[in-house]
C-alpha positions in Angstrom: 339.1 -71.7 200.8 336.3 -70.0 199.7 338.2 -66.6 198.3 340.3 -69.3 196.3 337.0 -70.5 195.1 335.7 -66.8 194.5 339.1 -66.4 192.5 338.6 -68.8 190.5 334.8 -68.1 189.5 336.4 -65.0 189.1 339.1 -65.9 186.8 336.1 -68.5 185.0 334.1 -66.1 184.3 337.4 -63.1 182.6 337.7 -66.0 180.5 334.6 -66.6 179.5 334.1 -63.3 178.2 337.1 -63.1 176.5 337.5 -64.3 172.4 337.6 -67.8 171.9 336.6 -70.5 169.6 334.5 -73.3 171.1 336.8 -76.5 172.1 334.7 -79.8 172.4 335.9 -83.9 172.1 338.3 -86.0 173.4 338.2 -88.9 171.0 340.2 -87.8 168.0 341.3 -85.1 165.6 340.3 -83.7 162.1 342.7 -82.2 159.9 340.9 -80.2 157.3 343.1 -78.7 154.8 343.9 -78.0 151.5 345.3 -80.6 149.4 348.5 -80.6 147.7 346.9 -82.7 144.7 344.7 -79.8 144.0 343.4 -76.7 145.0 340.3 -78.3 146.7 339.4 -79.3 150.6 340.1 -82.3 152.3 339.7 -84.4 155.6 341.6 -86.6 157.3 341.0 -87.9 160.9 343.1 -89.1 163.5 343.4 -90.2 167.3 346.8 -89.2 168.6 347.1 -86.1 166.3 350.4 -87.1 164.7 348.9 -90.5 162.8 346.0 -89.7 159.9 344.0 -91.2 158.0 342.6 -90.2 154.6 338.7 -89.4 154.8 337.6 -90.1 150.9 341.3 -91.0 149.9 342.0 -87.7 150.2 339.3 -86.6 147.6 337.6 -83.1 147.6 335.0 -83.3 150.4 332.8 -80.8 148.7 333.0 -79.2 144.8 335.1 -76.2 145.1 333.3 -75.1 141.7 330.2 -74.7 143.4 331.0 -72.9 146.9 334.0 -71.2 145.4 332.6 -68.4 143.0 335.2 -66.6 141.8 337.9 -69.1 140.5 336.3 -72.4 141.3 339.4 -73.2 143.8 339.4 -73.6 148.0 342.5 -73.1 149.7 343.9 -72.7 152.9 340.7 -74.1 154.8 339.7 -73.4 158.6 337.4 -75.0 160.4 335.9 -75.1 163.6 332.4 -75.1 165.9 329.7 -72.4 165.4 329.6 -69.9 168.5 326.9 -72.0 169.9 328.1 -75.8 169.6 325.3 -76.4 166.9 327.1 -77.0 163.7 330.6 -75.6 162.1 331.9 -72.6 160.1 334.3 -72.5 157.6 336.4 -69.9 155.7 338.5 -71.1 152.4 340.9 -68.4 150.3 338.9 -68.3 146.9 341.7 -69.0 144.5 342.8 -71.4 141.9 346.2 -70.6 140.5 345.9 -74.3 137.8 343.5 -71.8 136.1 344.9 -68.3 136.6 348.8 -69.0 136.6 349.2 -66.1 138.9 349.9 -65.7 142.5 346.6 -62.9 143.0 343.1 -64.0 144.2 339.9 -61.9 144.7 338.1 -62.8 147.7 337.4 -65.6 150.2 334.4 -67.9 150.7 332.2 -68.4 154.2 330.6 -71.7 154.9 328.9 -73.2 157.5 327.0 -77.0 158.0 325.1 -79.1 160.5 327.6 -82.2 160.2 330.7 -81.4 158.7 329.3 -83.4 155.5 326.9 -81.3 154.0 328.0 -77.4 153.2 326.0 -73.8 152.0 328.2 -70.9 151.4 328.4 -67.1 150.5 331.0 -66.2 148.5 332.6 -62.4 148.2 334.5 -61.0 145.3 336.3 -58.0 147.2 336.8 -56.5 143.7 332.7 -55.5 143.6 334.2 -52.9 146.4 331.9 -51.4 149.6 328.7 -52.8 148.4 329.6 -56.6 149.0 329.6 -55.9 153.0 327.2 -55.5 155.4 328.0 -51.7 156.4 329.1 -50.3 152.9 329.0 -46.7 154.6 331.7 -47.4 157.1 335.4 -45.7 156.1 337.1 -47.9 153.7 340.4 -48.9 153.8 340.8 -48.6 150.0 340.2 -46.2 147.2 339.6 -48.2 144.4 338.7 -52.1 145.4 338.3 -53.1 141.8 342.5 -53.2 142.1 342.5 -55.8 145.0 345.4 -58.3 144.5 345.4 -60.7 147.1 342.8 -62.0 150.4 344.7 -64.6 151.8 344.1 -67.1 154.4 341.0 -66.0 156.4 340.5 -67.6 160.0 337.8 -67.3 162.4 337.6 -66.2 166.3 334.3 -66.5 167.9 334.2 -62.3 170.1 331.2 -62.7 172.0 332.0 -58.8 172.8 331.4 -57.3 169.6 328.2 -55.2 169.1 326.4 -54.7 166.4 325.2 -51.6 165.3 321.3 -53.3 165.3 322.8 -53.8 169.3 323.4 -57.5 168.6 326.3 -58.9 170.8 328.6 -61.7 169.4 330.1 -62.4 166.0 333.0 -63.9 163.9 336.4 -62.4 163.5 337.9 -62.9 160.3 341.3 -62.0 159.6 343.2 -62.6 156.8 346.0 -60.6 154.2 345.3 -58.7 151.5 347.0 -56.5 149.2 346.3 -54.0 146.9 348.9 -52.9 144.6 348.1 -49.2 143.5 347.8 -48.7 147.2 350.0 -50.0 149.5 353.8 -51.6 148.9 353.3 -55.1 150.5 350.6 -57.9 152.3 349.6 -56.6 155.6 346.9 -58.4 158.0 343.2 -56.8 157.9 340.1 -58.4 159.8 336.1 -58.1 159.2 333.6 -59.4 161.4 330.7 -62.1 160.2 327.3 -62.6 161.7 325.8 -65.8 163.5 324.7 -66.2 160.5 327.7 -66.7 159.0 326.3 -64.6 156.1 327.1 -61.0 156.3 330.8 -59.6 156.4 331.5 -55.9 157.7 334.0 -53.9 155.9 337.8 -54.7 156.3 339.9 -52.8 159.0 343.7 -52.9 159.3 344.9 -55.7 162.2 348.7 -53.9 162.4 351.3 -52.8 160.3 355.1 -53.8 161.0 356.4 -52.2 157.9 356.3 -55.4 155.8 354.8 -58.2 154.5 352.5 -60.6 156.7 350.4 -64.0 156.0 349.2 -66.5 157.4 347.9 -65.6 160.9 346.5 -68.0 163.8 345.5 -66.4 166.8 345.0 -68.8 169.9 343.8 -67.7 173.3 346.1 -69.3 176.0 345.9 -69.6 179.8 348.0 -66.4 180.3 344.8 -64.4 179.5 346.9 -62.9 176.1 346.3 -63.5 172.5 349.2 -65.5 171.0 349.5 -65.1 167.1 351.6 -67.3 165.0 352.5 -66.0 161.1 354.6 -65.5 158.9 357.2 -62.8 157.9 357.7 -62.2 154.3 360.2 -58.8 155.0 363.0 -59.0 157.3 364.2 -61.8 158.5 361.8 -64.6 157.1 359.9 -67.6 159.3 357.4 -68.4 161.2 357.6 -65.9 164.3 354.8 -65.3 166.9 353.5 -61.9 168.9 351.1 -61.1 171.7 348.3 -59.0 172.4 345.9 -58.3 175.4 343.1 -57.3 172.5 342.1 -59.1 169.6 341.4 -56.4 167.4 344.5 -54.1 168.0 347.8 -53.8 170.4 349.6 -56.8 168.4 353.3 -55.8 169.5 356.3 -56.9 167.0 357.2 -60.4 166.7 359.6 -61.9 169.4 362.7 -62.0 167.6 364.5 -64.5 169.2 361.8 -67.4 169.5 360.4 -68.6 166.3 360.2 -72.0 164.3 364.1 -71.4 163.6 364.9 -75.6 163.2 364.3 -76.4 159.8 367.6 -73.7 158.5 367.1 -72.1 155.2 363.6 -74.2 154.3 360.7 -72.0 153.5 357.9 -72.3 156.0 354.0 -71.0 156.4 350.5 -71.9 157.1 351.0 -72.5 160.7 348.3 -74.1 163.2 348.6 -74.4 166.3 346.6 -77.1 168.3 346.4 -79.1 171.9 346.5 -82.3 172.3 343.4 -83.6 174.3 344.8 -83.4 178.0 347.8 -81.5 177.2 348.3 -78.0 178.4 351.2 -77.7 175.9 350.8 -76.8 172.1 351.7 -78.4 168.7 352.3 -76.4 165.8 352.2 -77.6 162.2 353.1 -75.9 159.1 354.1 -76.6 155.5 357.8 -76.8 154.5 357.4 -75.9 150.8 361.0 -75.0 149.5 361.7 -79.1 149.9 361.0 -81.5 146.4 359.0 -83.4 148.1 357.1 -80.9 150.2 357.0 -82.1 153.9 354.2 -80.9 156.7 355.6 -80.7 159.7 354.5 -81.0 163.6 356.2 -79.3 166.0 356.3 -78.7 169.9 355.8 -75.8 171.6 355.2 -75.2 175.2 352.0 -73.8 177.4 353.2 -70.4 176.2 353.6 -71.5 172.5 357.5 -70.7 172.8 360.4 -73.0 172.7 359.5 -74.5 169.3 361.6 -78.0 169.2 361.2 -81.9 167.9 359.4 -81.6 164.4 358.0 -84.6 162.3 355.9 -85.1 159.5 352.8 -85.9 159.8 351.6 -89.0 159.0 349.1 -91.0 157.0 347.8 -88.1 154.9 348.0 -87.9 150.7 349.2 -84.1 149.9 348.7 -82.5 153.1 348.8 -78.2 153.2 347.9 -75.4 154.6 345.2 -76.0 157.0 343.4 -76.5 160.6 343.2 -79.3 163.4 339.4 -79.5 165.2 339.2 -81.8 167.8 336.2 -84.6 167.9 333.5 -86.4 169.6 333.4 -90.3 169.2 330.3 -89.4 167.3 331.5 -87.0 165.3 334.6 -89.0 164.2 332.7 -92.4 163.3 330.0 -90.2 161.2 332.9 -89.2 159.7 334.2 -92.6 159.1 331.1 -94.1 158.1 330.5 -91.7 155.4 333.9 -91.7 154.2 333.8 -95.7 153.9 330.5 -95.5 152.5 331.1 -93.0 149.8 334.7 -95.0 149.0 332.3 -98.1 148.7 330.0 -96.1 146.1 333.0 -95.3 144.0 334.9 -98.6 143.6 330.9 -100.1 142.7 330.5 -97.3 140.1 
């Protein structure tokens, strides 16, 4: 008995120090996404993850113009808690293609806030090149960064094993796509690492390269001890695949070819997020299915090894949902939520 109990401090305690965002509440769910009615962010909250409901009536929960910089758009938002439980982080793709008409962006925006409500941010143009990040004299992955293209989808992994150079231990990994024409033939996944601060971003490195294109990562930490990635395949043969890795930062093997969100036949798929339901050891996965007129977001099953993807629906309750992230909630967290939505609703209809 007690070397089972030694096993599993043990085990506690690999865990522990292994990469993993904080998981708190059993009450409900938020979804916080980007909306289909415009490039902006939105909430919606619900308490058996498959049935929503609109937080604002699915109105922008902050101004985009004023935490995102570079084109005034937010999209493709991920949330979750800060390292430490005390407040939440954000990362949004900085990009508004109502005002450019182009597929390209420029950079991404960080924010962070006490209550969900209430948000500061740091926005960075990755066309103003080395000087933007924290260690502008680390190698850089580019030549010329004026010629960026695209930095798409950025999500965020509490490491508490990353050191800084000051000796610091702990930060944020990022990792998104980008491309750069002049440069390189295709999207490939890169990742930087923010601060507890949530401030400072370090210089980009390259995640892995399969030989072609790649958006849309999530990396989840499941009870096998691996990292499990979900994302999508632009080249080859095109869906939402997953891989494995024993190291956040590199040893991400090729897709598994033969297990991948394969149900929904010829429809385009992306922005995948995988979440638990509170209590269950298996996974759901939720995507957007954007080659249909309607567009439908789906939520899938997958089992504890997020494999053997089956029984998709659309979600429910929810005005334009898209690419986005599930956080779960406290009782108070979800009725500050309510209460402010219901308040500020009230505010409008007076107005």
């Amino acid at each position: 008995m007690k070397k089972l109990l030694f096993f599993a401090f043990f085990l506690t305690q690999m865990m522990s120090a292994q990469a993993q965002n904080l998981q708190k509440g059993t009450y409900g769910y938020l979804y916080c996404h980007m909306s289909d009615r415009g490039e902006y962010t939105a909430y919606a909250l619900s308490r058996d993850g498959y049935n929503y409901e609109d937080l604002l009536e699915g109105n922008a929960i902050m101004d985009p113009k004023e935490h995102a910089r570079i084109e005034g758009g937010q999209r493709d938002a991920y949330v979750c808690r800060a390292w430490n439980g005390k407040g939440y982080v954000m990362v949004t793709t900085d990009m508004c293609v109502a005002k450019s008409h182009k597929w390209d962006n420029y950079g991404i925006d960080l924010l962070k806030s006490d209550d969900l409500i209430h948000w500061t941010s740091v926005t960075f143009d990755y066309r103003k090149g080395t000087s933007i990040f924290c260690n502008p004299e680390a190698e850089s992955v580019y030549k010329d960064w004026s010629t960026i293209n695209r930095v798409w989808a950025p999500q965020i992994f509490w490491d508490p094993n990353y050191v800084w150079d000051n000796g610091d231990k702990g930060g944020y990994f990022i990792y998104y796509s980008m491309l750069n024409r002049p440069e390189e033939g295709y999207d490939r996944m890169y990742y930087s690492y923010a601060d507890k601060s949530f401030t400072r971003l370090t210089q980009p490195k390259l995640l892995f390269d399969w030989g072609y294109a790649t958006i849309d990562a999530d990396i989840n930490l499941l009870s096998d001890g691996k990292y499990h990635m979900l994302i999508k395949k632009e080249g080859g043969q095109r869906g939402i695949f997953t891989a494995t890795s024993d190291h956040l930062s590199y040893g991400w093997g090729e897709p598994v070819a033969d297990d991948y969100v394969s149900f929904e036949g010829k429809k385009n798929c992306e922005g995948s997020s995988a979440f638990q339901l509170i209590g269950d050891k298996t996974w759901r996965v939720a995507y957007i299915q954007y080659s249909d007129n309607p567009k439908h977001y789906r939520i899938c099953k997958a089992d504890e090894n997020l494999r053997n993807f089956h029984d998709p629906v659309d979600i429910k309750g929810v005005t334009g949902p898209q690419h986005g992230s599930f956080m779960r909630l406290t009782k108070k967290e979800y009725n500050r939520l309510k209460k402010w939505s219901d308040a500020q609703n009230e505010k409008a209809k007076a107005q």
